[in-house]
C-alpha positions in Angstrom: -5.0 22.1 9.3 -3.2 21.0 12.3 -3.6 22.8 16.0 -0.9 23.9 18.5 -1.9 20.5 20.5 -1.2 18.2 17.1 1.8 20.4 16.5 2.8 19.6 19.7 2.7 15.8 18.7 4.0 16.1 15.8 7.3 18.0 17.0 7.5 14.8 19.6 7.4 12.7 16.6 10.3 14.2 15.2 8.6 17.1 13.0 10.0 20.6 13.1 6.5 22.8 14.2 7.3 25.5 11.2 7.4 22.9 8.4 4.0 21.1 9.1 1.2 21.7 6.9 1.0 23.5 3.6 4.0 25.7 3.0 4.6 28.4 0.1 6.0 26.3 -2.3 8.7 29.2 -3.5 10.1 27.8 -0.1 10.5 24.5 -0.3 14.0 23.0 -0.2 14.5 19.7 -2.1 15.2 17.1 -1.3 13.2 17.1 1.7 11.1 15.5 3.8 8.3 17.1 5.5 4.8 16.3 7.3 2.0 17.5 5.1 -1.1 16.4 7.5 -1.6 14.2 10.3 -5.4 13.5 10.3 -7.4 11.8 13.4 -9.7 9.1 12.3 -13.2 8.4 14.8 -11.7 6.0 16.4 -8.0 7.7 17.4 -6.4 6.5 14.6 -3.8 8.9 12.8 -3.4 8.9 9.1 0.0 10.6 8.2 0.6 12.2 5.1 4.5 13.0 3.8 6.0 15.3 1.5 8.7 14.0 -0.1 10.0 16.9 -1.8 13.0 15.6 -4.5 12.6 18.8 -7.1 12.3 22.6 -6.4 8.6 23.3 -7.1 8.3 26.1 -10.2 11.5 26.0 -11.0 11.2 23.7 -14.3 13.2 20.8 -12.7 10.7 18.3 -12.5 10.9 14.3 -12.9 10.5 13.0 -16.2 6.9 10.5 -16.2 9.0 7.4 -16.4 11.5 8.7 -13.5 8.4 9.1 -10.9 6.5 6.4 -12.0 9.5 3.8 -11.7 10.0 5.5 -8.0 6.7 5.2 -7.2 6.6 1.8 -8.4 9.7 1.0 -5.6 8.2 3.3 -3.2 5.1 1.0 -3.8 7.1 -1.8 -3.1 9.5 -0.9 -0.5 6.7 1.1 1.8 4.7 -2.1 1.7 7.6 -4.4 2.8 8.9 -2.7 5.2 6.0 -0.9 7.1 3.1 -3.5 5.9 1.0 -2.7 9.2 1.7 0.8 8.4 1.5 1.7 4.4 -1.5 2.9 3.0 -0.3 4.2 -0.5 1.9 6.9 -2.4 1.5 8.8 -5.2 2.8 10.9 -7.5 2.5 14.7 -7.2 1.1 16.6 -10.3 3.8 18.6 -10.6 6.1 16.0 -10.8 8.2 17.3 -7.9 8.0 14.5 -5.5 5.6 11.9 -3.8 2.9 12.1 -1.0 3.6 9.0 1.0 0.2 7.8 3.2 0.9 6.1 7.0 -1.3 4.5 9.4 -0.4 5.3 12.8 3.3 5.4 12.2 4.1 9.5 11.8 7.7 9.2 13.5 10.4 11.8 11.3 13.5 9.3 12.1 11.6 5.3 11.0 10.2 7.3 7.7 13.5 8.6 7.0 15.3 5.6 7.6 12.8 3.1 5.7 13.0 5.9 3.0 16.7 5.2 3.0 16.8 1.8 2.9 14.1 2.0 -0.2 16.5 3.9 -1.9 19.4 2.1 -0.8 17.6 -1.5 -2.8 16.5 1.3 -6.3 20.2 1.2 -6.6 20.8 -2.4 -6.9 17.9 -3.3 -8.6 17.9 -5.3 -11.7 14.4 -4.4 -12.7 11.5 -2.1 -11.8 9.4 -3.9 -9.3 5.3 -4.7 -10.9 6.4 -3.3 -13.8 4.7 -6.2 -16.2 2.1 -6.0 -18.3 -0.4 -8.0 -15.8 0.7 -5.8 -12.8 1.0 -2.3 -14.4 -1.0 -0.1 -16.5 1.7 1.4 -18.6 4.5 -1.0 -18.1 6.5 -0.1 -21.2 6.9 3.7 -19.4 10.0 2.4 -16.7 13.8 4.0 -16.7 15.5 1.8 -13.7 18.7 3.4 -14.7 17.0 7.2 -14.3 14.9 6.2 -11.6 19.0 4.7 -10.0 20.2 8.1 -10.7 17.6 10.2 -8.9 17.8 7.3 -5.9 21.8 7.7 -5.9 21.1 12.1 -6.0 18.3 12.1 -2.9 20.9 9.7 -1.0 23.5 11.7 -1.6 21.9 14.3 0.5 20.5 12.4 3.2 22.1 14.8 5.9 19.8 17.3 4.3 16.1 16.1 4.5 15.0 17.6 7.5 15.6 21.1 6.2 12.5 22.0 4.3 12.5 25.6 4.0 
């Protein structure tokens, strides 16, 4: 849970106060993206963790398995190239709704949303699905680049749109 002085932070960093933290899901405009946690390590460190929110939760539009793992396998790659001091990880939600992206020290709204761009920006002229060979994946026959294009070219589409959450 995050306190007024966090908050505080957090809105200097770009995050609207209302949308941090866990939210009804019934909510939840898609896509979005929002900032689940910010967590103080011992040592004053600040692990960031954001929602990106790319289908409307309960409402049986979900990613397929190959869509979300072929994003996650760019989001992998892209994270890691362009914020290598910074990434610590993504991963897939359950519900197959989105991804929980993982930041060291770096929680400002306006560099995540623009490295998040320019992820999505190299999904759609990519000519394969990055680490997605048998020595680098664990089920590298389950890959759609052309689905995982689509749902790049729909979540661009309404870029102007990611800061409004609920």
């Amino acid at each position: 849970m995050i306190d007024a002085d966090e908050a505080s932070s957090c809105e200097k960093l770009g995050w609207e106060p209302g949308t941090i933290g866990e939210l009804d899901h019934r909510r939840l405009k898609v896509p979005s993206v929002k900032l689940r946690a910010a967590h103080l390590g011992v040592i004053g460190d600040v692990i960031y963790c954001i929602d990106l929110r790319w289908r409307r939760p309960n409402a049986g539009d979900r990613l397929t398995i190959a869509e979300a793992h072929s994003l996650e396998h760019f989001l992998l790659e892209g994270f890691s190239r362009h914020l290598p001091s910074n990434f610590i990880g993504i991963g897939v939600m359950g519900c197959l709704t989105g991804f929980y992206l993982n930041l060291l020290g770096e929680g400002r709204r306006q560099l995540i949303e623009d490295t998040l761009e320019d992820v999505l920006k190299d999904v759609l002229v990519a000519q394969e699905v990055p680490y997605a060979h048998v020595e680098q994946c664990g089920d590298f026959r389950n890959h759609d680049l052309a689905r995982a294009q689509a749902v790049a070219r729909e979540v661009l589409a309404q870029r102007s749109q990611w800061q409004n959450v609920i």
